[in-house]
C-alpha positions as CSV (number, residue, x, y, z in Angstrom):
1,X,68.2,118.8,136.2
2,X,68.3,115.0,136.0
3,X,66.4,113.3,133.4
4,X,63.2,111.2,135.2
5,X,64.7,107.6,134.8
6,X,61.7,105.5,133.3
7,X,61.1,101.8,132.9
8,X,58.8,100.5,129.8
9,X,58.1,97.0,129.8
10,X,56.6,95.6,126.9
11,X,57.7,92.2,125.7
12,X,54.6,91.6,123.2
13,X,53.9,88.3,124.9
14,X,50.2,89.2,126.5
15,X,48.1,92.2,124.0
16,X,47.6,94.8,126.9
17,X,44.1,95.1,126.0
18,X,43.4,91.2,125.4
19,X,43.0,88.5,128.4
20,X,44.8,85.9,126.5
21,X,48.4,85.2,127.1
22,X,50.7,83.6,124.3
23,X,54.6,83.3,123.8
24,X,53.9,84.4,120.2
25,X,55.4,87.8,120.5
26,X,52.5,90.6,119.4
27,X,54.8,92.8,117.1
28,X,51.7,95.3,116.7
29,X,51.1,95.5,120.6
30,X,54.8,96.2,121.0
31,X,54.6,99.2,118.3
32,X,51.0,100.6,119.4
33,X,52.4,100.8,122.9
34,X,55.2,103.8,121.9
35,X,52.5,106.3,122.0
36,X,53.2,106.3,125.5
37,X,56.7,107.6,124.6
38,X,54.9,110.9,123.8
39,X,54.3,111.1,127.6
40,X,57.6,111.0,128.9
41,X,59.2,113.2,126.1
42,X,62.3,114.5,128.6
43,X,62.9,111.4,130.8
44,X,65.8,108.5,129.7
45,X,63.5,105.9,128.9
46,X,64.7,102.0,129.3
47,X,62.2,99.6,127.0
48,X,62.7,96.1,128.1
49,X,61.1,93.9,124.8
50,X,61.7,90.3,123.2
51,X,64.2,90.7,120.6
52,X,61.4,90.0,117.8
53,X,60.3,93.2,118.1
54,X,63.8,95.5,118.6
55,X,63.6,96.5,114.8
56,X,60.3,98.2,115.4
57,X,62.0,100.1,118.6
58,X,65.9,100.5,117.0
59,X,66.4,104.0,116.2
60,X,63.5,105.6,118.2
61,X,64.8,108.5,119.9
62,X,62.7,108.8,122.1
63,X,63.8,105.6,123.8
64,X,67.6,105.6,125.4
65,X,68.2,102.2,125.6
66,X,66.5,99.2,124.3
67,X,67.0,96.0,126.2
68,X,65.7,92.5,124.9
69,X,64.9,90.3,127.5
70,X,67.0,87.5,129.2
71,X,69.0,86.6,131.7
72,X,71.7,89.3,131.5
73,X,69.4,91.9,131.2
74,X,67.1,90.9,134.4
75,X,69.9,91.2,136.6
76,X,71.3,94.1,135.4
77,X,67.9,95.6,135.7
78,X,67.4,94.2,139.6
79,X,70.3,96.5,140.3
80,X,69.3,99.6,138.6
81,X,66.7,102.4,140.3
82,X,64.2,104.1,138.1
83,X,62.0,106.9,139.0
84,X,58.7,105.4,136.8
85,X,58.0,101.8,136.3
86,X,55.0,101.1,133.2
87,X,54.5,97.0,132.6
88,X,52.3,96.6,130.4
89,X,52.7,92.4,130.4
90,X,50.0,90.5,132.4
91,X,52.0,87.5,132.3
92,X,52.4,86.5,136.6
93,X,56.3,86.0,136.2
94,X,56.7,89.0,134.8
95,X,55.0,91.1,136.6
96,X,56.5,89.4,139.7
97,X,59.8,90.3,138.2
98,X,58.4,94.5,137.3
99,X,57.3,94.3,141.5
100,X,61.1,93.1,142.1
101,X,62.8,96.2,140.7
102,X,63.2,99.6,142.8
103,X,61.0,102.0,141.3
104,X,59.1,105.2,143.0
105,X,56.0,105.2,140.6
106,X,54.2,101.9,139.2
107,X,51.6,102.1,136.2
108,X,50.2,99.3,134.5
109,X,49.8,95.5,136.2
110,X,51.3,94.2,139.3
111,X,51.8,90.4,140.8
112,X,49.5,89.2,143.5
113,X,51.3,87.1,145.7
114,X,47.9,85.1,147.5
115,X,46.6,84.0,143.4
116,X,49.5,84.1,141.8
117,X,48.2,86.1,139.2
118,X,48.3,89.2,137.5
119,X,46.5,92.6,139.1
120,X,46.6,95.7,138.5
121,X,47.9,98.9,139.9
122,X,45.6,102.1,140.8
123,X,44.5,103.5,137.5
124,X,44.4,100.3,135.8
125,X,41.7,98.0,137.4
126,X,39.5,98.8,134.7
127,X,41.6,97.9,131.9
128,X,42.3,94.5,133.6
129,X,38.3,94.2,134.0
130,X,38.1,94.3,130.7
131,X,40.7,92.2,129.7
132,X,39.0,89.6,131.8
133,X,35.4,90.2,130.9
134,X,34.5,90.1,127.5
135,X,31.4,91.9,127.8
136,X,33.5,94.9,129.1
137,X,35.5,94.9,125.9
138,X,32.3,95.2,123.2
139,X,31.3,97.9,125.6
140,X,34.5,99.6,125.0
141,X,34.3,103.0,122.7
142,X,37.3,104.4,123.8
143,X,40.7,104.3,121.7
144,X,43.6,101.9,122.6
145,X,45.9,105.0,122.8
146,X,43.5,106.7,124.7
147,X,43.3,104.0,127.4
148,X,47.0,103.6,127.2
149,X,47.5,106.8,128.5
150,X,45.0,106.7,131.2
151,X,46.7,103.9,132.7
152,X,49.8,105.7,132.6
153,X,47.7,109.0,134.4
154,X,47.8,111.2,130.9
155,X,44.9,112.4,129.2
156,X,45.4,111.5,125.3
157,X,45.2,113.6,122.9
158,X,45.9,112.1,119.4
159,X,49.2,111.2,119.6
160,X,50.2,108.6,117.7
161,X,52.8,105.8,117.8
162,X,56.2,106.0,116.8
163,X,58.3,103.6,114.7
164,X,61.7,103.3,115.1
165,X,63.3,102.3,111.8
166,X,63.1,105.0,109.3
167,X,62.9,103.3,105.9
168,X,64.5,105.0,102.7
169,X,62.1,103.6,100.0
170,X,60.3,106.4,97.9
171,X,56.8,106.1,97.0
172,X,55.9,104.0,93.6
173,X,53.2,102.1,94.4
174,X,49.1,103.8,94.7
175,X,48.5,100.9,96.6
176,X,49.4,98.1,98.5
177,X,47.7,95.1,99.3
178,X,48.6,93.3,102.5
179,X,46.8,90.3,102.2
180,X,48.4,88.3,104.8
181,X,47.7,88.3,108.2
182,X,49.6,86.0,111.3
183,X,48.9,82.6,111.7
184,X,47.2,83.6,115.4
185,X,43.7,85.0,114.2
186,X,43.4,83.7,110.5
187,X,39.3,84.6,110.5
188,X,40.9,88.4,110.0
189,X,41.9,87.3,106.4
190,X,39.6,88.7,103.8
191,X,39.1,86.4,101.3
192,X,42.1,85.8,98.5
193,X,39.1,85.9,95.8
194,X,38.2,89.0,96.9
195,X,41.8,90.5,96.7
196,X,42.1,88.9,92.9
197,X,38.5,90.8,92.1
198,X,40.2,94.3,93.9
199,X,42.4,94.4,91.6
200,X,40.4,93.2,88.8
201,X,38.0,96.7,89.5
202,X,41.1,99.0,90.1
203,X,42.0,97.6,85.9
204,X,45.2,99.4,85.7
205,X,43.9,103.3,87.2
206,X,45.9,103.0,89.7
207,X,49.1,101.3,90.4
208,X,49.3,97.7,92.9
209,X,51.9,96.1,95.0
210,X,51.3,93.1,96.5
211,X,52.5,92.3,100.4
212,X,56.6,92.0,100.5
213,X,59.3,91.5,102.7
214,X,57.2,88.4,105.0
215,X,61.1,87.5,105.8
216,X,62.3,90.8,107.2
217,X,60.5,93.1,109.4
218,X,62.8,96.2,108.1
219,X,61.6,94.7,104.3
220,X,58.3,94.8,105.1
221,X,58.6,98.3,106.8
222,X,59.8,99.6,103.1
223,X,57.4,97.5,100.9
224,X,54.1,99.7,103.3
225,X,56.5,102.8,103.0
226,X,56.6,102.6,99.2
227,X,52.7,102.6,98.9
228,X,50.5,105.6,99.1
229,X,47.8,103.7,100.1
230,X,47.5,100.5,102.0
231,X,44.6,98.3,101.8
232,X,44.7,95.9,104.7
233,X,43.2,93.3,107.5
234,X,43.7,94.4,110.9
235,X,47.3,93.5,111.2
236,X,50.9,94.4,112.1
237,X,50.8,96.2,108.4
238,X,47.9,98.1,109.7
239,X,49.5,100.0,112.6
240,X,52.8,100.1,110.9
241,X,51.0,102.4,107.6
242,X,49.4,104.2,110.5
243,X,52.9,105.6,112.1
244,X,54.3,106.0,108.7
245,X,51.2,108.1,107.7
246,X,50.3,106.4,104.8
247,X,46.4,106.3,103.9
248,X,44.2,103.0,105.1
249,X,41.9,101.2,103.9
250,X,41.7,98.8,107.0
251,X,38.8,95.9,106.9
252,X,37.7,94.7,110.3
253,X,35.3,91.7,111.1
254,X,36.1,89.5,114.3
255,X,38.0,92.2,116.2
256,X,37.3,95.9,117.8
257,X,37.5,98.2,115.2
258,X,36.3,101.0,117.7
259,X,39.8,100.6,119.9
260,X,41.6,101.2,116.2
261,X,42.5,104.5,115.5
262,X,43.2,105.6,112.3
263,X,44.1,109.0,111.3
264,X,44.1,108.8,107.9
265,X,41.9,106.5,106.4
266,X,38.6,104.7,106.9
267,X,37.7,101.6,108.5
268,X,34.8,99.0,106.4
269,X,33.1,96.5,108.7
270,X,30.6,93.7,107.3
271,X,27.6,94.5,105.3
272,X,25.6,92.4,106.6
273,X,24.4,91.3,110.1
274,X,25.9,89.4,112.3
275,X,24.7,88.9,116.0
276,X,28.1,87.6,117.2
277,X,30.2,90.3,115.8
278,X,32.7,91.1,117.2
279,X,33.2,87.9,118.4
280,X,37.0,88.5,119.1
281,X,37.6,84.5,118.5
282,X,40.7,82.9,116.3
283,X,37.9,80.3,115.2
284,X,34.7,80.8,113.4
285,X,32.0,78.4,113.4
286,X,29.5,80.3,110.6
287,X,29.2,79.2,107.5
288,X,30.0,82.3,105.9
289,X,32.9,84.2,107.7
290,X,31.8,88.0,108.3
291,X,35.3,88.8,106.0
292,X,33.4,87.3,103.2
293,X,30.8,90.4,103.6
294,X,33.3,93.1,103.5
295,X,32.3,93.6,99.1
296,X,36.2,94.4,96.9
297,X,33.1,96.9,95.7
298,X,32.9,99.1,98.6
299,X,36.7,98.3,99.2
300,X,36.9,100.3,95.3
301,X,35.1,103.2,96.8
302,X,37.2,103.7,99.5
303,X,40.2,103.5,98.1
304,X,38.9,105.7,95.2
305,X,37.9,108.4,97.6
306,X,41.1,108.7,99.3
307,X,43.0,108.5,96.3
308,X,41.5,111.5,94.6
309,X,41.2,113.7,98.0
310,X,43.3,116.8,97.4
């Protein structure tokens, strides 16, 4: 019997779950999006991405071909036939472009020719809502792979994503601090101070490695893959320890932690109040940031706990 042909397209240029659009390409959306590959397990699956992001995808098998986006590959694609069609990009010219291609099943978001815009197809209108309406979003209890899969018409069931370079590395590090976090949302940064007291508490019980490989995405997949534990803003690092298995301490402040899943680990929001939390902004106008109430104390704890569980 013939494979189901199936058509992924996820660039990383719009967050599915996020209203805002950039050209930065989201290397974190692109990976947490291959838990849908757990859907269509038998089918030859096609992922159409921005070449950014291929190292995340190279060597996935559950992907047949991986295809960065451009020219060649638009044309090529416009002459193919695929039995499913998933876009995942609410960008308008894209999604004109996903509407273009002969497909006999459409999930995800669609053009509309009378706005211009992006809509979405049956199955999906309430994840565009809440893209759109902010209030929506806080509302929101319901994991990101969860939703993925219900606009895709499967019921999730705690699959997780899957990374496509396997790194060699060996574990030699307790923990990991990644410390950075992308120049698009630097309010997720938790404080450098607070880092420099971390490791001033852990006093040599447990071994450290500071963030590597910021040059090289494989690099930086074997720096997280040689640390047991990863203590970490919500990042890229974040859902890459996730699909590598590796134990999380993850620190969330200005975004969703409830749409974060994490199998292995625990997630510490601020201690304190704040009445605009989450704001989900890249600017914040307090005069204390929320990441300043996340304590390297209860950071300790954590880490300590999940470092001595048998």
């Amino acid at each position: 019997m013939k494979a189901e042909k199936v058509l992924i397209i996820k660039l990383g240029y719009s967050e599915t779950l996020v209203g805002e659009i950039s050209r930065k390409t989201s290397l974190g959306d692109v990976l947490r999006s291959t838990v849908l590959l757990n859907i269509f397990r038998d089918a030859h699956v096609t992922w159409l991405v921005d070449e950014k992001a291929i190292p995340l995808l190279k060597g996935n098998k559950g992907i047949a071909r991986i295809m960065p986006y451009d020219l060649t590959t638009v044309l090529q694609l416009k002459a193919e036939r695929f039995d499913t069609i998933v876009n995942l990009e609410k960008v308008a010219g894209i999604c004109a472009f996903a509407d273009s291609l002969s497909g006999w099943r459409r999930y995800g978001f669609r053009f509309d020719p009378e706005t211009g815009s992006a809509k979405a197809y049956d199955g999906s209108q309430h994840v565009l809502e809440m893209c759109l309406n902010q209030s929506d979003k806080l509302a929101n209890t319901r994991y990101w792979e969860d939703i993925l899969f219900d606009m895709a018409g499967s019921k999730w069931s705690g699959e997780i994503p899957e990374l496509g370079f396997k790194p060699s590395s060996q574990e030699r590090f307790d923990i990991g601090f990644n410390h950075h976090v992308g120049e698009k949302w630097p309010i997720k940064a938790w404080p450098a101070g607070y880092w420099k007291e971390l490791e001033r508490l852990i006093d040599g019980r447990f071994t450290i490695s500071w963030q590597k490989g910021l040059d090289s995405l494989e690099d930086y997949i074997e720096w997280i893959n040689s640390c047991a534990l990863i203590v970490t803003n919500d990042s890229l690092g974040l859902h890459i320890a996730h699909t590598l298995g590796k134990k999380i301490v993850a620190l969330f402040g200005p975004t969703l932690s409830n749409e974060v899943y994490v199998k292995n680990g625990v997630k510490l929001l601020p201690e304190r109040e704040y009445d605009c939390l989450p704001c989900l902004s890249t600017v914040c106008v307090k005069t204390r940031p929320c990441m300043h109430e996340i304590s390297p104390s209860s950071v300790m704890a954590a880490l300590e706990r999940l470092l001595t569980k048998s």
